[in-house]
VOFIBA-444752 format. One record per atom (N, C-alpha, C): residue number from 0; atom name; x, y, z. Coordinates in nm, 2 decimals. Atoms other than C-alpha are relative to their C-alpha. Layout:
> resi,name,east,north,up
> NUM,CA,X,Y,Z
...
END
This chain:
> resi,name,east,north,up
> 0,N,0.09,-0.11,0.05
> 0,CA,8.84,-9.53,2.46
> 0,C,-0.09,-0.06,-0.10
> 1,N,0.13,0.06,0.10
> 1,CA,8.53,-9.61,2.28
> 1,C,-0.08,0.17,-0.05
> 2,N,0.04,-0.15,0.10
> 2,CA,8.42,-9.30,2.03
> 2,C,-0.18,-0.07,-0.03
> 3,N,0.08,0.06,0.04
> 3,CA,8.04,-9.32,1.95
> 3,C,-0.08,0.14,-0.07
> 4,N,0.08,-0.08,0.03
> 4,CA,7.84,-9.08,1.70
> 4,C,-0.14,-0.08,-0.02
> 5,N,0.09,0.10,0.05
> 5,CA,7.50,-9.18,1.67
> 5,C,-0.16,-0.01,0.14
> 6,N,0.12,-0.02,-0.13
> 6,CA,7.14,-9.24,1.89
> 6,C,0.03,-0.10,0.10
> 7,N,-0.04,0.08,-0.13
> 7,CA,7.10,-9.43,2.18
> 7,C,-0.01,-0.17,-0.06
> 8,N,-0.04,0.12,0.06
> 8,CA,7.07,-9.76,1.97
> 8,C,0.13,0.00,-0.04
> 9,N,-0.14,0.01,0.05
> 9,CA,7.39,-9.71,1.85
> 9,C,0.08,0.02,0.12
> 10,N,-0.10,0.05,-0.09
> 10,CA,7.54,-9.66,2.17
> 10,C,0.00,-0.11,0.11
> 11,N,0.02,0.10,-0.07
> 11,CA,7.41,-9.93,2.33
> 11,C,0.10,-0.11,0.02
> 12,N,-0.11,0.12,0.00
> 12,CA,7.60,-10.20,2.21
> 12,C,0.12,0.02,0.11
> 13,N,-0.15,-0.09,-0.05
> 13,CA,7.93,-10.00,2.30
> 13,C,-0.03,-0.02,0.20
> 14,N,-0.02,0.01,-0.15
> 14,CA,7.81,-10.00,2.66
> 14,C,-0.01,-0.11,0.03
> 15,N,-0.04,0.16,-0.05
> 15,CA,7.80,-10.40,2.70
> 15,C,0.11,-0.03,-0.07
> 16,N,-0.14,0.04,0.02
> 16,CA,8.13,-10.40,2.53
> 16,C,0.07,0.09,0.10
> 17,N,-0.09,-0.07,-0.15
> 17,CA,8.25,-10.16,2.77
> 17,C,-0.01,-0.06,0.14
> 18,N,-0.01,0.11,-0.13
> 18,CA,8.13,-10.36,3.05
> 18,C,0.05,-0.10,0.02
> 19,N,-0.09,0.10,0.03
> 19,CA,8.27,-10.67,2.90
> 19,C,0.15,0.03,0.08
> 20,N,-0.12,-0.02,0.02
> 20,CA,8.59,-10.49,2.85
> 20,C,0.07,0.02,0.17
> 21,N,-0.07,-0.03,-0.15
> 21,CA,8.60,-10.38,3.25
> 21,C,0.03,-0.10,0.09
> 22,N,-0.01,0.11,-0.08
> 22,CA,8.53,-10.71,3.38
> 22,C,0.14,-0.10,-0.06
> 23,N,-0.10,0.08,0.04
> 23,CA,8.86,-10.81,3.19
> 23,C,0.16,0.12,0.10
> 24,N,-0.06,-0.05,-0.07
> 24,CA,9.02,-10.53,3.41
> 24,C,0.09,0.16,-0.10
> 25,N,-0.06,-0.16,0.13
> 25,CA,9.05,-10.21,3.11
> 25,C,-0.08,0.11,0.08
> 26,N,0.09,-0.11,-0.09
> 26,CA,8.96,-9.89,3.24
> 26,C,-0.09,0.06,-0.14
> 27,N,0.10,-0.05,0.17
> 27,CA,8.67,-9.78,2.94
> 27,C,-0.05,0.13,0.03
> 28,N,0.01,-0.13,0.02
> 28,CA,8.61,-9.46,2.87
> 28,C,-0.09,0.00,-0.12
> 29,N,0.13,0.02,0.15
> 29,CA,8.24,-9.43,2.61
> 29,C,0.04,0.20,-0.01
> 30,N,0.00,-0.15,0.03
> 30,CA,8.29,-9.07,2.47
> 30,C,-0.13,-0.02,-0.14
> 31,N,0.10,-0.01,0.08
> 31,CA,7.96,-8.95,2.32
> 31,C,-0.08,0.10,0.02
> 32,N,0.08,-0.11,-0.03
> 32,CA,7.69,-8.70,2.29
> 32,C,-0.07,0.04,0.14
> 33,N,0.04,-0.07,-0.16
> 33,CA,7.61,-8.51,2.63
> 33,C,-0.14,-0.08,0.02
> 34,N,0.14,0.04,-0.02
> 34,CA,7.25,-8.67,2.62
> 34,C,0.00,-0.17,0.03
> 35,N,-0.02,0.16,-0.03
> 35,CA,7.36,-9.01,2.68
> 35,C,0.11,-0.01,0.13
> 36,N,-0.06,-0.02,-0.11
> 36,CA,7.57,-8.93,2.98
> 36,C,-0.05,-0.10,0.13
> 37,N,0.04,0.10,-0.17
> 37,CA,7.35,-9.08,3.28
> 37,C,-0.06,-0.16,-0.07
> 38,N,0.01,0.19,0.08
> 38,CA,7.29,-9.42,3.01
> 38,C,0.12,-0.06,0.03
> 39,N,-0.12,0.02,0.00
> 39,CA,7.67,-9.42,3.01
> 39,C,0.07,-0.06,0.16
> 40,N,-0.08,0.01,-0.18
> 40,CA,7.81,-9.36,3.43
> 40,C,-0.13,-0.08,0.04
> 41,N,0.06,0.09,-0.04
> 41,CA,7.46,-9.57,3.50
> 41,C,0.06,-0.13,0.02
> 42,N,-0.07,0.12,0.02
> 42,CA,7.64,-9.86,3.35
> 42,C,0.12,-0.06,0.07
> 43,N,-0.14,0.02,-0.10
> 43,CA,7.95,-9.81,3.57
> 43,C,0.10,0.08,-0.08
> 44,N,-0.14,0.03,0.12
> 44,CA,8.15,-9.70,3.24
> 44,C,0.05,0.18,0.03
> 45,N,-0.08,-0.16,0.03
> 45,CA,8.37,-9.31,3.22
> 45,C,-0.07,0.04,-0.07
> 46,N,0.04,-0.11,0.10
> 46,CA,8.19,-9.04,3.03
> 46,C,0.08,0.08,-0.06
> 47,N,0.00,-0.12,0.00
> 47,CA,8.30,-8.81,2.81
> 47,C,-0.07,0.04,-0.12
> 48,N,0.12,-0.04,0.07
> 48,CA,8.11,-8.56,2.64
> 48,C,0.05,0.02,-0.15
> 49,N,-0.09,-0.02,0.10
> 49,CA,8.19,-8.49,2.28
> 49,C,-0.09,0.12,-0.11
> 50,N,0.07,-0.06,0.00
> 50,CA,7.94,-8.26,2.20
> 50,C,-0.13,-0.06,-0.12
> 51,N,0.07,0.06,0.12
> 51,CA,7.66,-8.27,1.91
> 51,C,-0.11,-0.03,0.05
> 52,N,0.14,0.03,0.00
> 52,CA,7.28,-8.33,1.90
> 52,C,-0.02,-0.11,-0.04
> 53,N,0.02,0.12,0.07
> 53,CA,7.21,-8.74,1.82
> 53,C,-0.14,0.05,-0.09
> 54,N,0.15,-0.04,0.08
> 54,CA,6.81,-8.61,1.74
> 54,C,0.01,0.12,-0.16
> 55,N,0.00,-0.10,0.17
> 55,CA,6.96,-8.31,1.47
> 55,C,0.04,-0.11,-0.13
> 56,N,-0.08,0.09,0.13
> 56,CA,7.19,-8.55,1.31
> 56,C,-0.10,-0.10,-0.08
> 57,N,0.10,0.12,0.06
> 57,CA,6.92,-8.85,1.25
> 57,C,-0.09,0.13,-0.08
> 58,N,0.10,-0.05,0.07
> 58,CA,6.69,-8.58,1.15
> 58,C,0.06,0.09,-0.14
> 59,N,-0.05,-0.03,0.16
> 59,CA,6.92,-8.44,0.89
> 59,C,0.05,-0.08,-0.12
> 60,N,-0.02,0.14,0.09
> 60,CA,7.03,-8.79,0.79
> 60,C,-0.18,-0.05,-0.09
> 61,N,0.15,0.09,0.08
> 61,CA,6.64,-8.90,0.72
> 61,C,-0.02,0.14,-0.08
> 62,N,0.01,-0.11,0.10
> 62,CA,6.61,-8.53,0.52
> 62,C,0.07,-0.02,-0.11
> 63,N,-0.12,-0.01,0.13
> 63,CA,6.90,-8.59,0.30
> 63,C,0.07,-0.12,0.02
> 64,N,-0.03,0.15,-0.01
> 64,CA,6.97,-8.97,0.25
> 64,C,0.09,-0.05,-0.06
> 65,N,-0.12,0.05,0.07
> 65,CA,7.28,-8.97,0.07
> 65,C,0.06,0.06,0.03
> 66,N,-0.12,-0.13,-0.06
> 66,CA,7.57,-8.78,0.07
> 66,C,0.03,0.07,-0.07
> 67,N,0.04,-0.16,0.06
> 67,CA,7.44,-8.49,-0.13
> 67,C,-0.11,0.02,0.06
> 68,N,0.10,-0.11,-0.08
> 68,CA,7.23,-8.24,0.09
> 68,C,-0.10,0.02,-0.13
> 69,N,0.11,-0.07,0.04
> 69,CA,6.88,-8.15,-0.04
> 69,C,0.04,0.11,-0.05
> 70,N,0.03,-0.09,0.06
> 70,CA,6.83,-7.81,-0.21
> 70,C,-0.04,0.06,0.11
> 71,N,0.08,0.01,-0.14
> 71,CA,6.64,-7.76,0.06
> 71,C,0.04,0.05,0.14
> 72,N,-0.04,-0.05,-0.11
> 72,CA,6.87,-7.82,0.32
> 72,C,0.11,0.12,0.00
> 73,N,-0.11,-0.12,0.04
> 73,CA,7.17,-7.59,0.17
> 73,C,-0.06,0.13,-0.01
> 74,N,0.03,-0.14,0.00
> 74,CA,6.93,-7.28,0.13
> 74,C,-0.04,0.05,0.10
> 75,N,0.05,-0.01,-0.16
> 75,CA,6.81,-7.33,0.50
> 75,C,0.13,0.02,0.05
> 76,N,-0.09,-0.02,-0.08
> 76,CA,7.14,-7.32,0.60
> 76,C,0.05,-0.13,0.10
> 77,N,0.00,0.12,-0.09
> 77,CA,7.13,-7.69,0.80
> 77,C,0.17,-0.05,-0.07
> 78,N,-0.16,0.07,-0.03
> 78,CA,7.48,-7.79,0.61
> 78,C,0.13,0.05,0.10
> 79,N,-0.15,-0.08,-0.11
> 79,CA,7.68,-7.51,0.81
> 79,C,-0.03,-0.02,0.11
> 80,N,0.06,0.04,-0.15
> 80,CA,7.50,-7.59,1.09
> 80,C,0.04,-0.15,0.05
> 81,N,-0.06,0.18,-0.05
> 81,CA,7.61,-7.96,1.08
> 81,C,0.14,0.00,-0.04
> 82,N,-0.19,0.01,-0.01
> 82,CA,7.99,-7.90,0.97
> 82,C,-0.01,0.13,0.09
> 83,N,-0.06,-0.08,-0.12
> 83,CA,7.99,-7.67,1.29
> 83,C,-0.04,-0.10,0.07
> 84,N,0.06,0.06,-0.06
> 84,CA,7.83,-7.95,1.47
> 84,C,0.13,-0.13,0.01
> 85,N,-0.06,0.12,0.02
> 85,CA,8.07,-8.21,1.31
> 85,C,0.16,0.07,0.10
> 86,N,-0.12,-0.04,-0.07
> 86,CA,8.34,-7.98,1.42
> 86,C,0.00,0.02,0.15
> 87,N,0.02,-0.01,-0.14
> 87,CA,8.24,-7.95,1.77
> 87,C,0.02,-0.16,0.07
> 88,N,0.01,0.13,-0.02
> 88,CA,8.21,-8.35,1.78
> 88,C,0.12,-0.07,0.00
> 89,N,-0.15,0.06,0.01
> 89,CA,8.57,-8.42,1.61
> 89,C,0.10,0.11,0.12
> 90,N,-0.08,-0.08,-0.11
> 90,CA,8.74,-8.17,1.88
> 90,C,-0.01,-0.08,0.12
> 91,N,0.06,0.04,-0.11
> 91,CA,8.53,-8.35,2.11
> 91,C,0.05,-0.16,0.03
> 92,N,-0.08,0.15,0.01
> 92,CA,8.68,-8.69,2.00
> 92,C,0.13,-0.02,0.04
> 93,N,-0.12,0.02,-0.01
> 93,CA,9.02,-8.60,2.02
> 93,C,0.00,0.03,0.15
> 94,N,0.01,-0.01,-0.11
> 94,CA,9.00,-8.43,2.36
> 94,C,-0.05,-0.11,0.11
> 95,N,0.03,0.18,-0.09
> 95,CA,8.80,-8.78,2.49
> 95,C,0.14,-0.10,0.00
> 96,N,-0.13,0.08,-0.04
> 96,CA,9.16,-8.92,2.42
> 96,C,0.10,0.07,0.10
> 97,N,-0.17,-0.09,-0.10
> 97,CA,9.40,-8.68,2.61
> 97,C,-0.03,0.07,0.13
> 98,N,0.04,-0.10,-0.10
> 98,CA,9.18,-8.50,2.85
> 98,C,-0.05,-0.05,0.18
> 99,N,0.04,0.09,-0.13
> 99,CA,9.12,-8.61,3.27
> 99,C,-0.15,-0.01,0.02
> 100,N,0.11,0.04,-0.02
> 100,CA,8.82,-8.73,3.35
> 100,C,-0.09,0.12,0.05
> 101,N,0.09,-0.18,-0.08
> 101,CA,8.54,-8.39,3.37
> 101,C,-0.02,-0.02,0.11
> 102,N,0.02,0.00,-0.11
> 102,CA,8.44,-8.56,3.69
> 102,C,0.09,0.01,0.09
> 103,N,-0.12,0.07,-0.13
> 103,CA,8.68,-8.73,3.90
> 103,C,0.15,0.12,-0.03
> 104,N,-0.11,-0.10,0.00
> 104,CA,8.97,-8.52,3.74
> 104,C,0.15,-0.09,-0.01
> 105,N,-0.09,0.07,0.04
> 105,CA,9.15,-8.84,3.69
> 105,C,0.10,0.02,-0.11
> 106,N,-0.09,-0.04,0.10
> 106,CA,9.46,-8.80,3.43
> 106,C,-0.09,-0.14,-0.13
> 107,N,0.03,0.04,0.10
> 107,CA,9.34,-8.99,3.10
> 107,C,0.10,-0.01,-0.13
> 108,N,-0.06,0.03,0.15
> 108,CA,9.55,-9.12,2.75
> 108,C,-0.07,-0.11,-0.06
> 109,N,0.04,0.13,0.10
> 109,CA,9.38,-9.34,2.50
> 109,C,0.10,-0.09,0.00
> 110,N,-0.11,0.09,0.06
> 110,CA,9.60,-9.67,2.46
> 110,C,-0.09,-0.07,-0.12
> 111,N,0.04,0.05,0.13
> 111,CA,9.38,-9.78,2.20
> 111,C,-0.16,0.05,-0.02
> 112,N,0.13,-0.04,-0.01
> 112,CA,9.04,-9.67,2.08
> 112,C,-0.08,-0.10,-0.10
> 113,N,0.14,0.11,0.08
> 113,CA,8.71,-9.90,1.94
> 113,C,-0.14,0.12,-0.01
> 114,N,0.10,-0.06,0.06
> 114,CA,8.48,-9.69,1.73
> 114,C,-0.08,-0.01,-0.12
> 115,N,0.10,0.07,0.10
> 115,CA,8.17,-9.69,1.51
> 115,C,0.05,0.13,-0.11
> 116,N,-0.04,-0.11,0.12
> 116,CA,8.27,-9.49,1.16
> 116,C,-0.08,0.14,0.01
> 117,N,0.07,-0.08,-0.01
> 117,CA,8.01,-9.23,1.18
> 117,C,0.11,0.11,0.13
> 118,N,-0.10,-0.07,-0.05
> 118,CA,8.27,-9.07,1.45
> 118,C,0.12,0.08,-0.03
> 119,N,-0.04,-0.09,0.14
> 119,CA,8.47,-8.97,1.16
> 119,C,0.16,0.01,0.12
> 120,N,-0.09,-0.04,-0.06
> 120,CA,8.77,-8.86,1.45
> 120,C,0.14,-0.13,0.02
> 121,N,-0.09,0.07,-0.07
> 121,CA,8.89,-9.20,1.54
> 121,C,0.11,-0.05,-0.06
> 122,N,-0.13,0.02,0.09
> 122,CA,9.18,-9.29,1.26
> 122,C,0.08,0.12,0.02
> 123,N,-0.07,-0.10,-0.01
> 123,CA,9.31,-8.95,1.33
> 123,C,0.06,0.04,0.13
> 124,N,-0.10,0.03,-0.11
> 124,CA,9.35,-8.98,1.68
> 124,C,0.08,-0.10,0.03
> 125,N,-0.09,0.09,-0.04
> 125,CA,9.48,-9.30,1.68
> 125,C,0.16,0.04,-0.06
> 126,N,-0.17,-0.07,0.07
> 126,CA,9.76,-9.17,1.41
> 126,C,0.10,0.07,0.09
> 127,N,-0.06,-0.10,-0.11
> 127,CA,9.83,-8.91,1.66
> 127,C,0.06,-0.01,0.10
> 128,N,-0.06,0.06,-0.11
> 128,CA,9.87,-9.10,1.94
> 128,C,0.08,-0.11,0.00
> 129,N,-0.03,0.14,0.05
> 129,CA,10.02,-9.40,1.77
> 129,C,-0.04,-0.15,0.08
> 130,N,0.03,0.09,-0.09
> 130,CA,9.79,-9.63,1.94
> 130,C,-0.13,-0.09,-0.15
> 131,N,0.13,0.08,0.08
> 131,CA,9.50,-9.91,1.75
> 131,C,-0.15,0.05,0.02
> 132,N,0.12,-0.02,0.04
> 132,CA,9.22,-9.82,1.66
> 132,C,-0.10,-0.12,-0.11
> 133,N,0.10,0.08,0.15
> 133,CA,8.91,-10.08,1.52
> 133,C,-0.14,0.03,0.01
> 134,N,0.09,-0.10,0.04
> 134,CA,8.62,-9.94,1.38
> 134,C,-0.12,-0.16,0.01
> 135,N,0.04,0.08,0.00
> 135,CA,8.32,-10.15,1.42
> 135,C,-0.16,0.04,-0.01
> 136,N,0.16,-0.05,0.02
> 136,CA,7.90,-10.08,1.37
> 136,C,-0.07,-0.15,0.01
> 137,N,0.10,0.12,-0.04
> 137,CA,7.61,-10.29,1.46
> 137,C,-0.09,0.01,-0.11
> 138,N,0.06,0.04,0.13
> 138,CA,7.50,-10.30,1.12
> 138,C,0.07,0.04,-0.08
> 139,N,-0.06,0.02,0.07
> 139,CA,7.61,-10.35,0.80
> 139,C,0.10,0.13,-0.07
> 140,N,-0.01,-0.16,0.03
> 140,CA,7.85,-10.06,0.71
> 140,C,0.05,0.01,-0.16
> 141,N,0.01,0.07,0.11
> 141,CA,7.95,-10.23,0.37
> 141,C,-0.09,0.00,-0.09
> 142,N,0.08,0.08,0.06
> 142,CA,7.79,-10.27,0.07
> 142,C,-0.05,-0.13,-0.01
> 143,N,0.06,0.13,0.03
> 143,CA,7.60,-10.62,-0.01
> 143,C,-0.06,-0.04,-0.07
> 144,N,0.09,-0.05,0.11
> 144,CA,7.47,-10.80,-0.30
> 144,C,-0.12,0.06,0.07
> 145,N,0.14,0.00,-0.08
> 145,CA,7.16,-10.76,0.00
> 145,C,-0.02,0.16,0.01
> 146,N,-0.01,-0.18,-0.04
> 146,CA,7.22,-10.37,0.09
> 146,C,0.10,0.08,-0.05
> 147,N,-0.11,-0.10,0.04
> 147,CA,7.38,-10.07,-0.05
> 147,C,0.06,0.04,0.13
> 148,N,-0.05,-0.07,-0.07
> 148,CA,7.59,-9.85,0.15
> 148,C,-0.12,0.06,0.10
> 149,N,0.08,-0.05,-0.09
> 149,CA,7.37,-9.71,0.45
> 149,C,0.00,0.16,-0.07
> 150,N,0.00,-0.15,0.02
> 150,CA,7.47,-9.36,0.31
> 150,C,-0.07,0.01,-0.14
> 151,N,0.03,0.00,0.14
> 151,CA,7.39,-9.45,-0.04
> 151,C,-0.14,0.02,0.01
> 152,N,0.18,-0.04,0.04
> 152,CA,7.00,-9.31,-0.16
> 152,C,-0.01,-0.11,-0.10
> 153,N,0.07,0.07,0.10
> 153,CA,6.92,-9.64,-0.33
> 153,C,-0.08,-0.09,0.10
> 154,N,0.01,0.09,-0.03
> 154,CA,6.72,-9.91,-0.24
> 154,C,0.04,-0.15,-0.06
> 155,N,-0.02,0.10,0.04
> 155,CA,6.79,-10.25,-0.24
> 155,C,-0.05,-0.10,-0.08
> 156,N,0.08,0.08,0.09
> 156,CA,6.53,-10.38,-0.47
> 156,C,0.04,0.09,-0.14
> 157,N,0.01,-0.08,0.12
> 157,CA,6.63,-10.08,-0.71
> 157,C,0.15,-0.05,-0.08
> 158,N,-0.16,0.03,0.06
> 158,CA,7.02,-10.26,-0.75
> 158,C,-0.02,-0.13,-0.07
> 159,N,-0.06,0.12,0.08
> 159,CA,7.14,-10.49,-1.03
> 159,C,0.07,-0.08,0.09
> 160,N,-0.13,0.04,-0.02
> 160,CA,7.31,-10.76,-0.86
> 160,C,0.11,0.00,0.02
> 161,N,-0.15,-0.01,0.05
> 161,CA,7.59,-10.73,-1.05
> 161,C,0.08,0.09,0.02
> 162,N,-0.10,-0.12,0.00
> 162,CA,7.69,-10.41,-0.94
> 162,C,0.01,0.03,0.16
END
């Protein structure tokens, strides 16, 4: 199982590791937003859907650049709109572990799942299912003396070193 929140650069990777992973004889299963679907079964790899908008989320990430909402976005109403969104997405993660294949109708269980953090679900399903889970991103998800936190509103010329 491979969990992926995030645009089509971010699920890229995931789909030449899932190709990898088939040519070693794993059955891979990319669970991700419905709009990346024919990127996904193009590749050869299992779909499933997990719901969610990649274009809302980036566009309320570049609105609100840390992890306090605008003013802005809280009086518009865009935070309830994205924890209904998020919740549609974590239902949609766990279900990508337990549920048969929407097409084929094949039976389906996670034995281990590889996901990027921004999926928020995948430590909870693995608990659940007592199976591994390792979290992984194609950029830095860490601070550095080089880069803050991706979520953090600073830039990197605006940080002390030392901190």
């Amino acid at each position: 199982m491979i969990q992926i929140v995030g645009s089509r650069g971010d699920v890229q990777p995931f789909i030449a590791l899932g190709t990898e992973l088939q040519k070693f004889g794993h059955r891979v299963r990319i669970a991700t937003h419905d709009v990346f679907s024919d990127f996904v079964t193009q590749a050869g790899l299992e779909f499933y859907p997990i719901g969610g908008d990649p274009a809302e989320l980036m566009a309320f990430m570049v609105k609100n650049p840390g992890l306090i909402p605008q003013i802005s976005s809280l009086r518009a109403g865009e935070v309830q709109k994205k924890r209904a969104m998020v919740n549609e997405m974590l239902h949609g993660c766990w279900k990508s572990c337990i549920e048969d294949d929407p097409v084929t109708k094949i039976p389906f269980t996670a034995d281990a799942i590889i996901a990027n953090p921004p999926s928020f679900a995948h430590v909870h399903c693995a608990q659940a299912l007592s199976i591994p889970v390792h979290l992984m991103f194609t950029m830095p998800w860490t601070s550095t003396k080089a880069f803050p936190h991706p979520l953090a509103n600073l830039s990197s010329s605006e940080m002390n070193p030392n901190v």
